[in-house]
RODO-2510 file (C-alpha; in nm, 4 decimals, decimal comma):
residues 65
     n   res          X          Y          Z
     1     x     0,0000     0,0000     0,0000
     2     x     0,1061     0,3548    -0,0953
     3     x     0,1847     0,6269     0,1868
     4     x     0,0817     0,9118    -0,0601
     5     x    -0,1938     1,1064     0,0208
     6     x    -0,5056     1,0215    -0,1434
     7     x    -0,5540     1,3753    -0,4029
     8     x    -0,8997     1,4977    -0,3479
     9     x    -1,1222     1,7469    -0,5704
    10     x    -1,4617     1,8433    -0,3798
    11     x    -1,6896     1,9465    -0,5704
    12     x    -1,9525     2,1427    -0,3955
    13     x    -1,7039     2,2905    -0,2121
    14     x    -1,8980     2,6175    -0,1190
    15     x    -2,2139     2,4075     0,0235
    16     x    -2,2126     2,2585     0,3358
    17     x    -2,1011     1,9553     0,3173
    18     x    -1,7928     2,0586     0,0946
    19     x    -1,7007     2,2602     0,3133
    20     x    -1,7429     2,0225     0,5702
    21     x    -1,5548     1,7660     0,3744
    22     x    -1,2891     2,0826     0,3315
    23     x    -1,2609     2,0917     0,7233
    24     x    -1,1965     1,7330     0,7465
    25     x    -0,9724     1,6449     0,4746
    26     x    -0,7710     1,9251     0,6330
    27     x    -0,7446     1,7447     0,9461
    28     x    -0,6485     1,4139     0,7608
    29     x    -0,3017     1,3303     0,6840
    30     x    -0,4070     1,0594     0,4059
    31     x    -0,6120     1,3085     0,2111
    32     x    -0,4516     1,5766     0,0064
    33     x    -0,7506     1,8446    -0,1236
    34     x    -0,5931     1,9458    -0,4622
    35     x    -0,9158     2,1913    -0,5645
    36     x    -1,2574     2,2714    -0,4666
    37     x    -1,5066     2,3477    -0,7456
    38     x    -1,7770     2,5892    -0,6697
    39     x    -2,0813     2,6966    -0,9453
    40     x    -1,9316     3,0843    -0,9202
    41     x    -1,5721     3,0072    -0,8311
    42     x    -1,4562     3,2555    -0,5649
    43     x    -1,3329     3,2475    -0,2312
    44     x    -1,4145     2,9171     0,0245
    45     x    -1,2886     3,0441     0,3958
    46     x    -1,2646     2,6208     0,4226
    47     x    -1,0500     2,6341     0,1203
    48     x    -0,7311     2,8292     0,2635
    49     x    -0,4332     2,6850     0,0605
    50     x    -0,6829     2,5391    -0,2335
    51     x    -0,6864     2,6439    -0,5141
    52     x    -1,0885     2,7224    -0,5989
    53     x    -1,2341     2,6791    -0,9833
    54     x    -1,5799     2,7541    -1,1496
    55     x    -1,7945     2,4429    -1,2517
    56     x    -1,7266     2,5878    -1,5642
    57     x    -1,3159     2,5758    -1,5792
    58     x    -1,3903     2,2118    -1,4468
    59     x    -1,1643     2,0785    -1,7873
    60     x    -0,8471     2,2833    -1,5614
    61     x    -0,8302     2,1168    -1,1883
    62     x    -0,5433     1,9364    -1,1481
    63     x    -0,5073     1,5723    -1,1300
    64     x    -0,6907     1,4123    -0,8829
    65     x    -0,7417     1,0246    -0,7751
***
């Protein structure tokens, strides 16, 4: 089994259970959040270091598992 961090995209991310999910995955050392998709985009105060996209700019997250 791998020790790298699962890489997570929530999408949702400005409801409440992404940012729930956010707040937990933040607290998890196997989970890795590598962006939150919102409808709007914007700012997620959950979000802190991720980086936030539009539903729309969906095609340009990163890579996620």
């Amino acid at each position: 089994m791998s020790n790298l961090p699962i890489r997570l995209l929530i999408h949702g991310a400005s409801g409440r259970m992404g940012r729930a999910l956010l707040r937990l995955a933040a607290d998890d050392a196997r989970l890795e959040v590598v962006a939150a998709v919102s409808g709007q985009g914007g700012f997620i105060a959950e979000a802190d270091s991720v980086p936030v996209f539009a539903a729309k700019d969906f095609a340009q997250v990163p890579a996620f598992d």
